[in-house]
C-alpha angles and dihedrals in degrees: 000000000000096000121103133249138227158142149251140138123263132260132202090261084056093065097088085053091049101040081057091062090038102055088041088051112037128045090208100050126193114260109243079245093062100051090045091054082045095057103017101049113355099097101188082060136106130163119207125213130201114200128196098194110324099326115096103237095176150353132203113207107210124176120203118198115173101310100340125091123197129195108218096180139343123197151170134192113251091244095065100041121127090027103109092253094112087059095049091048090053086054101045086059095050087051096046089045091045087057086050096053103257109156094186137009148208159205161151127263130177111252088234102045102093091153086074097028083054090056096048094039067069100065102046086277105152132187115272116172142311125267099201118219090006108155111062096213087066110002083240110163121239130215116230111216130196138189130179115246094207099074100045 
């Protein structure tokens, strides 16, 4: 992959883009709603893109309220998995919720998806608790993880 990579947030003429990566990732998409009151309304609220060239292959969500950071989604297109970008985009969220003063952060993952728990395990993520039933496609529980931002 010669193209480069970078980053910028979201606006609300990215959401088709995005809608695109959701509904090829998740079986439970957002709704096109719920990513304009993200972006538009919802305050606490970035989206992350990660561009190869000039298409959009993924976008992080992170809210940031007071000193605590929340991943909301993460996604990449199909087409630029397992090269490393999904990794870049994680990072690029710590980085952005450690500028706004987060001191730790968190998220969901699906129980069964070690290849991203894997990943955060990376970066100082470490197991939380169980929501049971989360996801609303297969009532399968996810595991929250958290890590502390200080001391990174």
């Amino acid at each position: 992959m010669n193209k480069t990579v970078s980053f910028r947030s979201m606006t609300v003429e990215d959401i088709e883009a995005v809608m695109r990566i959701e509904k090829a990732t998740f079986p439970t998409p957002w709704s096109r709603t719920a990513f304009y009151n993200e972006v538009v309304i919802n305050h606490f609220a970035t989206y992350l893109l990660l561009e190869v060239g000039e298409e959009i292959a993924g976008y992080c969500g992170v809210w940031v309220i007071i000193d605590e950071a929340h991943i909301t989604n993460i996604a990449l297109h199909p087409n630029y998995r397992g090269m490393k970008l999904g990794e870049a985009l994680l990072k690029r969220a710590i980085d952005f919720a450690k500028s706004r003063g987060a001191l730790k952060m968190t998220l969901e993952v699906r129980v069964s998806n070690t290849i991203a728990q894997n990943l955060y395990r990376k970066y100082g993520f470490e197991e939380g608790s169980i929501r049971k039933n989360y996801y609303t496609d297969n009532q399968e529980d996810a595991l929250v993880m958290w890590v502390k931002l200080d001391g990174n």
